[in-house]
MARTIMAR-880222 format. One record per residue (C-alpha): residue number from 1; residue in one letter; z, x, y. Coordinates in Angstrom, 2 decimals, m for minus. Example, Ala and Ser with C-alpha at 12.3 -4.5 7.8 and 13.67 -1.06 7.14 Angstrom:
# MARTIMAR-880222
k;r;z;x;y
1;A;7.80;12.30;m4.50 $
2;S;7.14;13.67;m1.06 $
//
This chain:
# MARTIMAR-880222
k;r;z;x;y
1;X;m45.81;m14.20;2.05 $
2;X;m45.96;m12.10;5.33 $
3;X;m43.04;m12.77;7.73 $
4;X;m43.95;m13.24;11.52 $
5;X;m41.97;m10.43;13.51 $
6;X;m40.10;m13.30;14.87 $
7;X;m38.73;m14.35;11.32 $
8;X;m38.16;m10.60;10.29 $
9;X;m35.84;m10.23;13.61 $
10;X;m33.96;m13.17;12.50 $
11;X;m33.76;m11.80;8.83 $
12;X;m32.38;m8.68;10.33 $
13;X;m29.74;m10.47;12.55 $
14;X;m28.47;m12.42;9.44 $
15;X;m28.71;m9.14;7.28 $
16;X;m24.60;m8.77;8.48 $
17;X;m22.46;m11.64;9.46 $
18;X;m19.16;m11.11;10.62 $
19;X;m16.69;m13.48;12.46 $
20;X;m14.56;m10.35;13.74 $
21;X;m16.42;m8.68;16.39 $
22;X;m18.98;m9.65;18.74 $
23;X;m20.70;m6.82;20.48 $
24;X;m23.15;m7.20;23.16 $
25;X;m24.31;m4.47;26.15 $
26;X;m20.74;m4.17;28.34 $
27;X;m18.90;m7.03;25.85 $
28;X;m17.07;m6.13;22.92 $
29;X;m14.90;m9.19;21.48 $
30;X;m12.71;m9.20;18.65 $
31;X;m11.99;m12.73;17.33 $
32;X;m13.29;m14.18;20.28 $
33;X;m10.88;m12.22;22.74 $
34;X;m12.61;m9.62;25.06 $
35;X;m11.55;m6.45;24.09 $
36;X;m9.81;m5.60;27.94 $
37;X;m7.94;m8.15;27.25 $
38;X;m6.24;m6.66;24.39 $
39;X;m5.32;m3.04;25.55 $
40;X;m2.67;m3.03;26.88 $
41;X;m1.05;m5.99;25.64 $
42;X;m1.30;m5.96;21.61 $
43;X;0.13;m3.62;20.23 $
44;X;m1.04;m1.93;16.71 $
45;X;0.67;m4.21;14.26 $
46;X;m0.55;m7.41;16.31 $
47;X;m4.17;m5.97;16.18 $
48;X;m4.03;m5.15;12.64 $
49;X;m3.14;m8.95;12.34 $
50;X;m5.72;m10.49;14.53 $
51;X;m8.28;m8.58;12.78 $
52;X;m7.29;m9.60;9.27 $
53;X;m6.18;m13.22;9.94 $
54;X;m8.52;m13.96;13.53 $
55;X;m5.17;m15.02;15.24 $
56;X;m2.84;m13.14;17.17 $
57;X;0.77;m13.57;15.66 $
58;X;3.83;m14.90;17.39 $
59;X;6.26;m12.11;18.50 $
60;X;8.64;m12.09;16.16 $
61;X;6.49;m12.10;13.09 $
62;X;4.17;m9.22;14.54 $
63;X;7.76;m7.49;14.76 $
64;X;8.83;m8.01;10.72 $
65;X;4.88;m6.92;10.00 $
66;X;5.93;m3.65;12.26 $
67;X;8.96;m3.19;10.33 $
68;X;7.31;m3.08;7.20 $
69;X;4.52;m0.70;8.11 $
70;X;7.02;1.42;9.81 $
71;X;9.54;1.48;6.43 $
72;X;6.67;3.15;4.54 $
73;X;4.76;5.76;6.20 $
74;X;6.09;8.73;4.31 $
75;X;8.17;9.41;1.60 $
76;X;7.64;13.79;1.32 $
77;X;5.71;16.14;0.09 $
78;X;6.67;15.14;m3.75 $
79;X;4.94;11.85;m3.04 $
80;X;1.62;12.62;m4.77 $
81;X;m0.38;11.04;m2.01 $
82;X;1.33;13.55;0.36 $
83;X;0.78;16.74;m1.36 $
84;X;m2.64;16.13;m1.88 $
85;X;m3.19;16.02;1.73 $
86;X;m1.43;19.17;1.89 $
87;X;m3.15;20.46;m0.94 $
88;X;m6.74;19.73;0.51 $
89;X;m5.71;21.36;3.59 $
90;X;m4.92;24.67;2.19 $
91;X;m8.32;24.65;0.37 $
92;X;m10.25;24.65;3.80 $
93;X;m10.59;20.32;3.72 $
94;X;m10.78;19.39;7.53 $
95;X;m7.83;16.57;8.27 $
96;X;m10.42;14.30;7.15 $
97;X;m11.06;15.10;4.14 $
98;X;m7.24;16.18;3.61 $
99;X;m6.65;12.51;4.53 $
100;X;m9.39;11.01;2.02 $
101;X;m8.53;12.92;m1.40 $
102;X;m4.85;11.83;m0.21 $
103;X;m5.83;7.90;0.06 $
104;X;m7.95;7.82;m2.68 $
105;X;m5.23;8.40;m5.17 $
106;X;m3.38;5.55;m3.83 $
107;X;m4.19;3.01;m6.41 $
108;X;m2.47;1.04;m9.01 $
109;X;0.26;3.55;m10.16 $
110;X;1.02;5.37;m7.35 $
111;X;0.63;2.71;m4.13 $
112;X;m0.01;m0.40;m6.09 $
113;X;3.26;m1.37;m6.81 $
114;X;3.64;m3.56;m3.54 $
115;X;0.33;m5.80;m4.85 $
116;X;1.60;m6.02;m8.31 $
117;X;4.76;m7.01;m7.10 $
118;X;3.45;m9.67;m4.30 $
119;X;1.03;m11.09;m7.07 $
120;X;5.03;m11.18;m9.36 $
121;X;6.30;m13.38;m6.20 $
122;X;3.25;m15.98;m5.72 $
123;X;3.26;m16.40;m9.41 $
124;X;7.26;m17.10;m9.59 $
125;X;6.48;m19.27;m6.18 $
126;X;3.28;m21.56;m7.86 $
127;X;5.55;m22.20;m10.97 $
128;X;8.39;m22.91;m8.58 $
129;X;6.19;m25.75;m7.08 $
130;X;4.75;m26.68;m10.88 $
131;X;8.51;m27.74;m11.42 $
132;X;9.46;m24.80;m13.97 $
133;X;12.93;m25.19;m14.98 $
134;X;13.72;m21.59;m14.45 $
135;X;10.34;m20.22;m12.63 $
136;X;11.56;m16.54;m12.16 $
137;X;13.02;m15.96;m15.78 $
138;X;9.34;m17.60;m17.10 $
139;X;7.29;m15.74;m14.45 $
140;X;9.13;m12.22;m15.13 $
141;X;8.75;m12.45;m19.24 $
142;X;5.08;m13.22;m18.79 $
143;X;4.37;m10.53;m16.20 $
144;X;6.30;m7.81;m18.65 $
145;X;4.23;m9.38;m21.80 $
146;X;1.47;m8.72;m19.75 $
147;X;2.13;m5.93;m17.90 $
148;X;4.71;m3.64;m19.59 $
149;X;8.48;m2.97;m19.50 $
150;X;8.35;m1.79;m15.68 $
151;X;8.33;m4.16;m12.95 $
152;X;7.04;m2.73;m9.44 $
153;X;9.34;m3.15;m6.77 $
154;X;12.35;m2.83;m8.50 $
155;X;14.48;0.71;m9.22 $
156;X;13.25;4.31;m8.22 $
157;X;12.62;7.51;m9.61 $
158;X;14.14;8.96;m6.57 $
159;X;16.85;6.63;m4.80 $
160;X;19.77;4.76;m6.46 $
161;X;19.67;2.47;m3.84 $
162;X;16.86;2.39;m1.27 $
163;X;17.56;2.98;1.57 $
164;X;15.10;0.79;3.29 $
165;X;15.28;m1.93;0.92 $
166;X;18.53;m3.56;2.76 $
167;X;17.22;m3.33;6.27 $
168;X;13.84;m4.61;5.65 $
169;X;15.38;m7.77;4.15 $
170;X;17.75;m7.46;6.59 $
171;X;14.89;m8.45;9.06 $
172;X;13.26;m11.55;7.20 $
173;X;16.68;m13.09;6.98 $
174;X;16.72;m12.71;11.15 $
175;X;13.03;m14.00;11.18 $
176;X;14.18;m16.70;9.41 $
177;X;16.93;m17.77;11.65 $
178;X;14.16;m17.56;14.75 $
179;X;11.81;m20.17;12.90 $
180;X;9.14;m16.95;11.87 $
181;X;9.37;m17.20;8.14 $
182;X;10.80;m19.45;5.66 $
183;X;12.54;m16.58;3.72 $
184;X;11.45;m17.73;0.22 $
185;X;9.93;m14.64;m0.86 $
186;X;12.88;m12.79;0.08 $
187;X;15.15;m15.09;m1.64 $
188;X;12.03;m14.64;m4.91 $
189;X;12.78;m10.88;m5.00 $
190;X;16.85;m11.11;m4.81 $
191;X;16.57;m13.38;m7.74 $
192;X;14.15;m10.40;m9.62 $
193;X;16.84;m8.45;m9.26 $
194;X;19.35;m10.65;m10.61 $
195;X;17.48;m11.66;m13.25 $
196;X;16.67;m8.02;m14.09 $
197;X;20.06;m6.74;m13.83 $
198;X;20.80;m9.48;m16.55 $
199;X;18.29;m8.50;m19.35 $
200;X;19.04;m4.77;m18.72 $
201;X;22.60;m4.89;m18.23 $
202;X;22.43;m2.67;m15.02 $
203;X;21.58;m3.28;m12.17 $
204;X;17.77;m2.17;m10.71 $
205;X;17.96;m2.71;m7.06 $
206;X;14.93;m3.90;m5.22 $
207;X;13.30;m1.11;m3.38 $
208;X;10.50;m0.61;m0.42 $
209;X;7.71;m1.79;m2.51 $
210;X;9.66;m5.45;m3.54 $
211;X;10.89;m5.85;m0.11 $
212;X;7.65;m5.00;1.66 $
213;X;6.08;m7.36;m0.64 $
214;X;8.23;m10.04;0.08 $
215;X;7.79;m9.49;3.81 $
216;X;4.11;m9.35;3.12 $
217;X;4.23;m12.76;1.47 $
218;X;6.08;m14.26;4.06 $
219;X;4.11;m13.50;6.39 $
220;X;0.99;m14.89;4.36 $
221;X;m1.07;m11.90;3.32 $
222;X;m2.75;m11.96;0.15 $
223;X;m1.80;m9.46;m2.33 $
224;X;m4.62;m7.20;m2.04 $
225;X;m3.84;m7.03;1.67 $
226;X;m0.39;m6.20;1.10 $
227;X;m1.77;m2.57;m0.38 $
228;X;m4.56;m1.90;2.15 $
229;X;m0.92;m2.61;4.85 $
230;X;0.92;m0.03;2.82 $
231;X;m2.53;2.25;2.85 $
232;X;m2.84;1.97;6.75 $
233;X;1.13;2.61;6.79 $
234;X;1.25;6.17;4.50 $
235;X;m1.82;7.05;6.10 $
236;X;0.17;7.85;9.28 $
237;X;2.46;10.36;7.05 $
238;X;m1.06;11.81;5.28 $
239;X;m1.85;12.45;8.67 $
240;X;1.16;13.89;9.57 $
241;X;1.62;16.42;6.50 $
242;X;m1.49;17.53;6.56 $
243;X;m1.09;18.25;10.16 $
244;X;1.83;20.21;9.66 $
245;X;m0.17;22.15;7.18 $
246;X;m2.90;22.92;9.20 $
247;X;m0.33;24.56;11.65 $
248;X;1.55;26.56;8.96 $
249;X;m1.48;27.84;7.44 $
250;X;m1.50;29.00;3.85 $
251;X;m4.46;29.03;1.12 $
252;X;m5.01;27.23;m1.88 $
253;X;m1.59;26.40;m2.58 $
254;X;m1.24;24.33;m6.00 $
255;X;1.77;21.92;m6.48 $
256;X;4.49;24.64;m7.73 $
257;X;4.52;27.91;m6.46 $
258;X;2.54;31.14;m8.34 $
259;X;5.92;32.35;m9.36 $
260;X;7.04;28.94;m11.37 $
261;X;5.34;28.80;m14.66 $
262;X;3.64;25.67;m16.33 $
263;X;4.49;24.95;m19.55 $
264;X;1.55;25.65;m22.26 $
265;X;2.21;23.66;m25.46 $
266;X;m0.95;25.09;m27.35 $
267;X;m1.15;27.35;m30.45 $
268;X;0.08;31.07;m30.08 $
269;X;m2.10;33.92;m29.33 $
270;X;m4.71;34.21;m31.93 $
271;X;m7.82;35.75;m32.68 $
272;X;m11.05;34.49;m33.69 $
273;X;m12.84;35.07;m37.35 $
274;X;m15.10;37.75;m37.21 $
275;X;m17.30;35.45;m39.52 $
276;X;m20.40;33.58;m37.72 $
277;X;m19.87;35.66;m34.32 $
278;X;m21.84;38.42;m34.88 $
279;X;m25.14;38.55;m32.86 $
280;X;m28.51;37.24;m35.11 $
//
């Protein structure tokens, strides 16, 4: 059936809906608030919040999403993320590319542990309200069954103790003095650790990615936002390392040095049979 060019206009205006941004000629609104409005007087965290959530937050919880973002934009060049960027650099990638292969490997091992952990929380949190007798012990056995032996947010390759871990929790407990947040995610993610430091004997203190994700949760995100936050938070060190590389210079540096040998586990030098090579 042929469309009238009326109905084809209107086909084309529905083709994208969106309730975050109204443009018009000389109006641009996000969320219903002109953008003039807004410069000046959000600042980056509150704008990454009205544009996710369509409200702008209250003061002190636009501060603990600050924190949060702040806690994890870099973490050095031996953060894989990081040396890619540098990497890409050095093999002629404009800072945009540099920062695209760096994002791109942030995904469920290295940069999804805030998710997986966030997803650990709301699980302990539903069973919590279900009634479970001991919702964190039941919630932890069935996310290892699951999942494996190591739970995100909790120990690091790196740190004994985190030193970000303390502060950021440091800052829902003051948020939850003020009225902001209700602190049970942070109180989840203490009693991880507890109940981890019982079944290994040790204890495995919570690190950025189990405190982030309990600030994420309090604040309401949904998992999968909590590791696009974390993305737009190490993209400001991606930015900044490859940067820094693009002002040192260098080409096609690889992660270790010419002068530092891999190590090659195959057979030892051998030669081939003389038997089926020669030329027909």
């Amino acid at each position: 059936m042929t469309q009238s060019a009326e109905e084809l206009l209107t086909a084309a205006a529905a083709w994208w809906s969106t309730a975050l941004i109204d443009i018009r000629p000389g109006e641009i609104g996000i969320a219903g608030y002109p953008i003039q409005d807004l410069i000046g007087n959000l600042s980056f965290p509150q704008m990454v919040w009205l544009m996710l959530r369509g409200e702008v937050p209250t003061a002190e919880r636009a501060k603990l999403l600050e924190a949060a973002m702040v806690a994890a934009v870099d973490h050095g060049p031996q953060a894989p993320s990081i040396a890619i960027s540098r990497m890409a650099v050095t093999c002629g990638l404009p800072i945009n590319g540099a920062m695209a292969s760096a994002i791109n490997v942030l995904d469920d091992v290295h940069g999804g542990a805030g998710q997986q952990c966030m997803e650990l929380y709301n699980a302990i949190a539903v069973a919590e309200d279900a009634g479970a007798a001991d919702a964190v012990e039941q919630e932890l056995e069935r996310f290892i069954a699951a999942r494996g032996r190591i739970v995100p947010g909790f120990g690091h390759r790196f740190h004994p103790v985190d030193p970000r871990s303390a502060r950021l929790l440091a800052l829902v407990e003051t948020s939850r003095k003020a009225g902001a947040v209700s602190g049970r995610y942070a109180r989840i993610g203490t009693a991880v650790e507890k109940a981890l430091e019982r079944r290994k004997g040790s204890r495995i203190p919570i690190n950025i990615d189990g405190a982030t994700a309990a600030i994420y949760c309090e604040l309401g995100f949904a998992p999968e936002l909590g590791r696009g936050l974390f993305i737009l938070s190490r993209s400001v060190g991606i930015l900044a390392h490859a940067w820094e590389q693009r002002r040192q210079g260098g080409r096609i540096k690889g992660p270790m040095p010419p002068a530092i040998a891999y190590r090659y586990t195959g057979p030892a030098t051998r030669r081939p049979h003389t038997e089926g090579l020669e030329s027909p």
